[in-house]
C-alpha positions as CSV (number, residue, x, y, z in Angstrom):
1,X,-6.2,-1.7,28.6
2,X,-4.1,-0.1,31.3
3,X,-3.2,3.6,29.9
4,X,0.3,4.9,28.9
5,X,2.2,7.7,28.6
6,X,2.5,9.0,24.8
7,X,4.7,10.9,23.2
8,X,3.0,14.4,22.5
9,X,2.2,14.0,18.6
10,X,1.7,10.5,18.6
11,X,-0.7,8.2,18.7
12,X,-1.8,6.3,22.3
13,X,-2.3,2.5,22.6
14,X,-5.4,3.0,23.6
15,X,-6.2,5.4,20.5
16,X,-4.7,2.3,18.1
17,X,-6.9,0.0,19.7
18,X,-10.0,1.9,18.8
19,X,-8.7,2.3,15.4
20,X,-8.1,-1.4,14.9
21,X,-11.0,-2.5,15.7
22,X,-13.1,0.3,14.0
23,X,-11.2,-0.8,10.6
24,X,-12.0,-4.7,10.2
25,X,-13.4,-5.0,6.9
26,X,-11.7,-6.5,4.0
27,X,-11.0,-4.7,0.8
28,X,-13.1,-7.3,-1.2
29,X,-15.4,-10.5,-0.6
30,X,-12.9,-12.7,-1.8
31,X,-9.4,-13.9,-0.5
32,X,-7.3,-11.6,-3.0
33,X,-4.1,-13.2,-1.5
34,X,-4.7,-16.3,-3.7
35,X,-3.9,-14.8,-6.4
36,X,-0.6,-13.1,-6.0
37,X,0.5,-15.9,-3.5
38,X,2.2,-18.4,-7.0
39,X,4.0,-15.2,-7.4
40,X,5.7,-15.0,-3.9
41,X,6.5,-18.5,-2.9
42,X,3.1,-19.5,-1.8
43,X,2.2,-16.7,0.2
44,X,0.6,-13.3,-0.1
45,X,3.1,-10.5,-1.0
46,X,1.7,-8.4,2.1
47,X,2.2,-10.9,4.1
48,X,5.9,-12.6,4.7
49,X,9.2,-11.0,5.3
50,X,10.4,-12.4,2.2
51,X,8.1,-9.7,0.7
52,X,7.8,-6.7,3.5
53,X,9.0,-6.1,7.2
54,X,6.3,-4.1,9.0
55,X,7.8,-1.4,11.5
56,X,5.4,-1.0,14.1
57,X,4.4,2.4,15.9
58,X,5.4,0.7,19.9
59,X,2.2,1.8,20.8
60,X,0.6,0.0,18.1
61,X,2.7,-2.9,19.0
62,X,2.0,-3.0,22.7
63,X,-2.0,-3.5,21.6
64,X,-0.9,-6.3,19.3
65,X,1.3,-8.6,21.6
66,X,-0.6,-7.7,24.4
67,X,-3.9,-9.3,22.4
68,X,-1.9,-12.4,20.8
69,X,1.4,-14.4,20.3
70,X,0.8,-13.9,16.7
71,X,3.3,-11.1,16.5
72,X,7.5,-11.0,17.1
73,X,10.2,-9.0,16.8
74,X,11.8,-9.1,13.6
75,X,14.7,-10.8,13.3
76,X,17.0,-10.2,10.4
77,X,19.1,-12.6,9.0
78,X,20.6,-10.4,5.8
79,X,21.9,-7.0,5.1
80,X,18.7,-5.8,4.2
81,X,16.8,-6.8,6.7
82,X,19.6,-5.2,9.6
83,X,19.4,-2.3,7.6
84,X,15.5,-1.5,8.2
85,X,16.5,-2.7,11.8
86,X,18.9,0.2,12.2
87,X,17.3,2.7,10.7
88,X,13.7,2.2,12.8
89,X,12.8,5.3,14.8
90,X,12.9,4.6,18.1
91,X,9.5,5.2,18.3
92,X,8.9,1.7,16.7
93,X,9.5,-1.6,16.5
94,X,10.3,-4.1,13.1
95,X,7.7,-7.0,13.7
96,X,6.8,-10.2,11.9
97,X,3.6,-12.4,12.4
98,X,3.6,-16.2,11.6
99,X,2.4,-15.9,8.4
100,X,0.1,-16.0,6.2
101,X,-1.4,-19.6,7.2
102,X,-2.1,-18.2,10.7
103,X,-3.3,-15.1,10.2
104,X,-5.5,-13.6,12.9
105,X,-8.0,-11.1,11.5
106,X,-8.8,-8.8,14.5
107,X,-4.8,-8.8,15.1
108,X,-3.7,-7.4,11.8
109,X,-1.3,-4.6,11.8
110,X,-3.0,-0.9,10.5
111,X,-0.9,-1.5,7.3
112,X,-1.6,-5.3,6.9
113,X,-5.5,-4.1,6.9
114,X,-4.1,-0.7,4.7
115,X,-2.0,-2.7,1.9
116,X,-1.8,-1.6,-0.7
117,X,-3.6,1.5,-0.3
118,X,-2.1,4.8,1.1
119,X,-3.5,8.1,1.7
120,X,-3.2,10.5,-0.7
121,X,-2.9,14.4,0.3
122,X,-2.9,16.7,-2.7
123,X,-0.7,19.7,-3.2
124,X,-2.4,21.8,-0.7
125,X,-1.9,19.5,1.8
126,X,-5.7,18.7,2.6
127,X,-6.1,14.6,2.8
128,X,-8.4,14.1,-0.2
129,X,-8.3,9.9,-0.9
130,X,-6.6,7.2,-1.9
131,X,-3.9,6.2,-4.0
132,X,-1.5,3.7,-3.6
133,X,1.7,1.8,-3.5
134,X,2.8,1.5,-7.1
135,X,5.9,0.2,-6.3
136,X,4.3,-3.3,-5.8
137,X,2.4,-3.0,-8.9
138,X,3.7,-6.3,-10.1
139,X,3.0,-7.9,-7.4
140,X,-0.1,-7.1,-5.4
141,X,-3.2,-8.3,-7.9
142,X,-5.6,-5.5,-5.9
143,X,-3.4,-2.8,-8.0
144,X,-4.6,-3.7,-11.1
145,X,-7.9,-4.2,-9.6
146,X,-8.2,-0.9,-7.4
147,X,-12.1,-1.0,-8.0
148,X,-12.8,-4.3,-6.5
149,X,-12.4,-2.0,-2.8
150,X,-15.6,-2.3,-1.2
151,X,-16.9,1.4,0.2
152,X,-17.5,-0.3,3.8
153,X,-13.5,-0.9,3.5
154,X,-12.9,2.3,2.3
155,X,-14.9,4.1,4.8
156,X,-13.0,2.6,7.5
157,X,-9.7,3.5,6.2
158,X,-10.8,7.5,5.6
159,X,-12.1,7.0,9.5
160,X,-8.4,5.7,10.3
161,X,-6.2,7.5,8.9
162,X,-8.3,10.6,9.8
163,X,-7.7,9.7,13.6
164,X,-3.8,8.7,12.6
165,X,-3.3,11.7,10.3
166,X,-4.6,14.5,12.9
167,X,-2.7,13.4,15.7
168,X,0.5,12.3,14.3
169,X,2.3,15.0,12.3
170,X,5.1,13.1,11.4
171,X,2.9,10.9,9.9
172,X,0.7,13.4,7.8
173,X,3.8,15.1,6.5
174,X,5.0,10.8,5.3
175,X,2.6,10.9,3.5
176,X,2.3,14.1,1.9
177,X,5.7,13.6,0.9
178,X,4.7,10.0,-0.9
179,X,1.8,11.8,-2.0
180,X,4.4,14.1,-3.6
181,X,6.6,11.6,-4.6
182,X,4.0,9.7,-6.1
183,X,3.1,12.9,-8.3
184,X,6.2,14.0,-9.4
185,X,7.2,10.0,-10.2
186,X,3.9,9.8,-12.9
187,X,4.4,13.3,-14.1
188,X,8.3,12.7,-15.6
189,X,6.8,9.4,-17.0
190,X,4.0,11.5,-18.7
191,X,1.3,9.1,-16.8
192,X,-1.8,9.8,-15.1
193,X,-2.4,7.1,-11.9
194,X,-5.9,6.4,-10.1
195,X,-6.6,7.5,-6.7
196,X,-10.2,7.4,-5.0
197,X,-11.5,10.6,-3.3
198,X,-13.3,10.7,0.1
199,X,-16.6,10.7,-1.9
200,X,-16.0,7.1,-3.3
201,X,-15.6,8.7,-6.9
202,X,-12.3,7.0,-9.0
203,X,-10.4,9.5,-10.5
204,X,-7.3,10.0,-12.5
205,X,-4.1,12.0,-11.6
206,X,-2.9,13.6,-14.4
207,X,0.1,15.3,-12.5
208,X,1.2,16.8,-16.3
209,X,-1.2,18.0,-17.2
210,X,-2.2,19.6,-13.8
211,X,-5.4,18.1,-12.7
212,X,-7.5,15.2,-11.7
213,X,-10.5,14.3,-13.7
214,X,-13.2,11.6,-12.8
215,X,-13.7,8.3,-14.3
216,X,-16.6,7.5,-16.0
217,X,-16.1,3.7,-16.2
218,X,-13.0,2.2,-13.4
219,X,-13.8,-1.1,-13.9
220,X,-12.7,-0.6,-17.5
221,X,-10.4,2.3,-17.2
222,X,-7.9,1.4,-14.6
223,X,-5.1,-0.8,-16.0
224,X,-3.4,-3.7,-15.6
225,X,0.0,-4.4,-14.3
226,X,2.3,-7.1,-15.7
227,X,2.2,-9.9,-15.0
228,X,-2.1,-9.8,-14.6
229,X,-1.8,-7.9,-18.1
230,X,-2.9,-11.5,-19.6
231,X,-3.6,-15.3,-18.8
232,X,-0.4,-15.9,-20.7
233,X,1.9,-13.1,-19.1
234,X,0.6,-14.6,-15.8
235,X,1.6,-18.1,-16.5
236,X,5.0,-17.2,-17.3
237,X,4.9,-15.4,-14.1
238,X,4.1,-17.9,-12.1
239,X,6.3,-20.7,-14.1
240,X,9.5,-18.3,-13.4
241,X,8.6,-18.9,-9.7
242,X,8.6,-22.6,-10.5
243,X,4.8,-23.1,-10.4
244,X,2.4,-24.0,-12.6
245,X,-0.8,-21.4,-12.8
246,X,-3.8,-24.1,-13.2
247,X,-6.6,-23.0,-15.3
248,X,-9.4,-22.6,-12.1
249,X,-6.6,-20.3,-10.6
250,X,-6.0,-18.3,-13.9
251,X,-9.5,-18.4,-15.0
252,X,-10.4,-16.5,-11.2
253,X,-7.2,-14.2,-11.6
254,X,-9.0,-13.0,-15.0
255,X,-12.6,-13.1,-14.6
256,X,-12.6,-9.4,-13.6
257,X,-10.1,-8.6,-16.3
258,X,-12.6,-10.2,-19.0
259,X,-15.1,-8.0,-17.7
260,X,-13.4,-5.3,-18.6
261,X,-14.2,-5.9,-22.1
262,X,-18.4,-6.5,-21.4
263,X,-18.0,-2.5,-19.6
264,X,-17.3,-0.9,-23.2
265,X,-20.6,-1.5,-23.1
266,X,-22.3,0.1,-20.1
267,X,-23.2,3.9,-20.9
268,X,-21.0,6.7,-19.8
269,X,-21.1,8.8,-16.8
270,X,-23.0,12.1,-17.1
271,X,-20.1,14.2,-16.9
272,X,-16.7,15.0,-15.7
273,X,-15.2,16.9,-12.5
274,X,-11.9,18.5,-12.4
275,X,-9.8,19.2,-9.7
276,X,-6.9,21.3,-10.0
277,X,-3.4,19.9,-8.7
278,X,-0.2,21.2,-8.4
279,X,3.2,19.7,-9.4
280,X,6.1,20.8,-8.2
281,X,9.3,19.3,-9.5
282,X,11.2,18.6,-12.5
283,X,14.0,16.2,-12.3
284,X,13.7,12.8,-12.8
285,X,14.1,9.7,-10.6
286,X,15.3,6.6,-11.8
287,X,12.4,4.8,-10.4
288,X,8.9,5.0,-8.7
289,X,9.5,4.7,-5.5
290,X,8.1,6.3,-2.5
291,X,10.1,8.5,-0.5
292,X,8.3,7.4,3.1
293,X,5.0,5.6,4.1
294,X,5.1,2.3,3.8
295,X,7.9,1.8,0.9
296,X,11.5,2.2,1.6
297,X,14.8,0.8,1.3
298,X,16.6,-1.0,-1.6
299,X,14.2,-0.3,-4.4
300,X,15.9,-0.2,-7.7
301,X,14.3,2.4,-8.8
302,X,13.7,4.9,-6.1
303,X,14.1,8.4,-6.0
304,X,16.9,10.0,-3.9
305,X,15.4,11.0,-0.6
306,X,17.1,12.2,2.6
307,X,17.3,9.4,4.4
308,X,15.0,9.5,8.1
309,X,14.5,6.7,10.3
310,X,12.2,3.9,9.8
311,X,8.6,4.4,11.5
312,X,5.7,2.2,11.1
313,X,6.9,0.9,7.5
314,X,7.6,-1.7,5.3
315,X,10.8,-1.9,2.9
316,X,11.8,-3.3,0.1
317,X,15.1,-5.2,-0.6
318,X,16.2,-7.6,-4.0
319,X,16.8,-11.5,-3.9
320,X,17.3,-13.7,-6.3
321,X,15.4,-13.0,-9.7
322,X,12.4,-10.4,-8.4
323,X,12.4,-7.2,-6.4
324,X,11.5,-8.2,-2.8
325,X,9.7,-5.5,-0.9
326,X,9.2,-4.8,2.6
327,X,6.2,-2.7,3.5
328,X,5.3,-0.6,6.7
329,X,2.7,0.1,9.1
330,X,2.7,3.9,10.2
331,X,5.7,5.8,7.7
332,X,9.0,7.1,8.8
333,X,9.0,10.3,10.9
334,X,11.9,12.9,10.2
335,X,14.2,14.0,12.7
């Protein structure tokens, strides 16, 4: 790859295309896409414009198209979609692929191989995990399954977003400020939310109350989301999207849920580890949403943020009867 100049800060083509390739694994052995796909037209919700509009980093993007034909610039044909046009740093570029159907593995965008994780950095700033992007929590199936993420997958996204995260400020500070966001959202709603630390441990947040505590059991601690909350819920899902669930598809969406139930009886972990965490506001937002990162734009529900341009991200907009998201690659870098 012929080299280019950078932006001091930022990271080089030649730096994404060592990070690409160095995170290839999937987040489980199985195609989790099938089952959120009856939800979102027939396709993934990572993984269509309908859904999420990934802003590219241009370095990131000059690796892609210079690989594949896979990828293009996005083109948007509503006010939504013009908006995260506009409002792209000009450091990046608002892409779409072909879709789902034509997917190229090795030529998957940093947050197409990310989704629906995110980094999490705690209150003193250090990068200590992974939480995620709860604003997709009834959509993406993986939310409600966070455990089914293989540690060979979860390696490689520590080992990326360490390379991403010490070079690009702007990005580090994206995600502190989701991390933040993220904290603040779940402490006004007097939840705790899972994250997983650097040492492969589940834990909860408990933002309220100040700390994070380990899980002794994630398989059978970490909740559901509607509509995966039950066979039914999910058939009404799916039937409001005009499709009809069939009972192989439902019985695969559940077969981890039911064995929830059979881990009541697997014997508790040893013990419990806390770690303390700070929050730091106290007013409340109407909605979770996330400030930067890969979540932006018309959600509902978001908090009030001071509006920066778009950088590597995806965004979310409404349509018809659901929230539509859009989704980013790299986060939004402040001004």
């Amino acid at each position: 790859m012929a080299k280019t100049k950078t932006p001091a800060g930022r990271l080089s083509a030649e730096g994404y295309d060592r990070l690409l390739g160095d995170f290839a694994s999937p987040i489980a052995a199985f195609d989790c896409g099938r089952f959120c796909a009856p939800l979102n037209k027939g396709e993934p919700v990572c993984c269509t414009t309908e859904n999420a509009v990934p802003v590219l980093d241009k370095a990131e993007w000059q690796v892609l198209v210079g690989r594949t034909d896979l990828w293009r610039k996005f083109k948007p044909h509503d006010a939504a979609g013009r908006a995260i046009v506009k409002e792209a740093s000009p450091h990046c570029v608002a892409a779409e692929c072909k879709g789902a159907a034509f997917c190229e593995r090795d030529n998957r965008s940093l947050s197409c191989r990310a989704f629906p994780f995110a980094p999490y950095i705690n209150s003193d700033g250090d990068f200590v995990g992974a939480s995620y992007y709860w604003g997709f929590a009834d959509r993406c199936w993986v939310i409600s399954h966070l455990y089914v993420a293989t540690p060979e997958y979860l390696r490689e996204f520590f080992l990326a977003y360490d390379r991403l995260l010490l070079t690009d400020r702007d990005e580090w500070q994206a995600h502190r400020d989701n991390s933040s966001a993220m904290r603040r959202v779940f402490s006004r709603r007097d939840e705790k939310f899972a994250w997983i630390g650097r040492d492969l441990i589940w834990r909860w947040e408990q933002p309220h109350q100040g700390g994070a505590i380990a899980m002794q059991d994630p398989e059978r601690e970490i909740r559901a989301f509607a509509p995966y909350t039950s066979p039914q819920a999910y058939r009404a899902a799916v039937a409001a999207e005009g499709g009809v669930a069939s009972d192989g598809l439902v019985g695969e969406v559940f077969s981890l849920v039911s064995s929830k139930a059979k881990a009541k009886t697997k014997p508790k972990a040893k013990s419990k580890t806390k770690t303390k965490t700070k929050s730091r506001t106290k007013t409340k937002p109407k909605q979770a949403a996330t400030k930067t990162a890969r979540i932006k734009a018309a959600h509902p529900n978001k908090p009030r943020v001071k509006k920066a341009p778009v950088q590597n991200s995806f965004t979310k907009k409404s349509s018809g009867k659901q929230a539509r998201a859009k989704i980013s690659t790299a986060t939004r870098h402040a001004q």
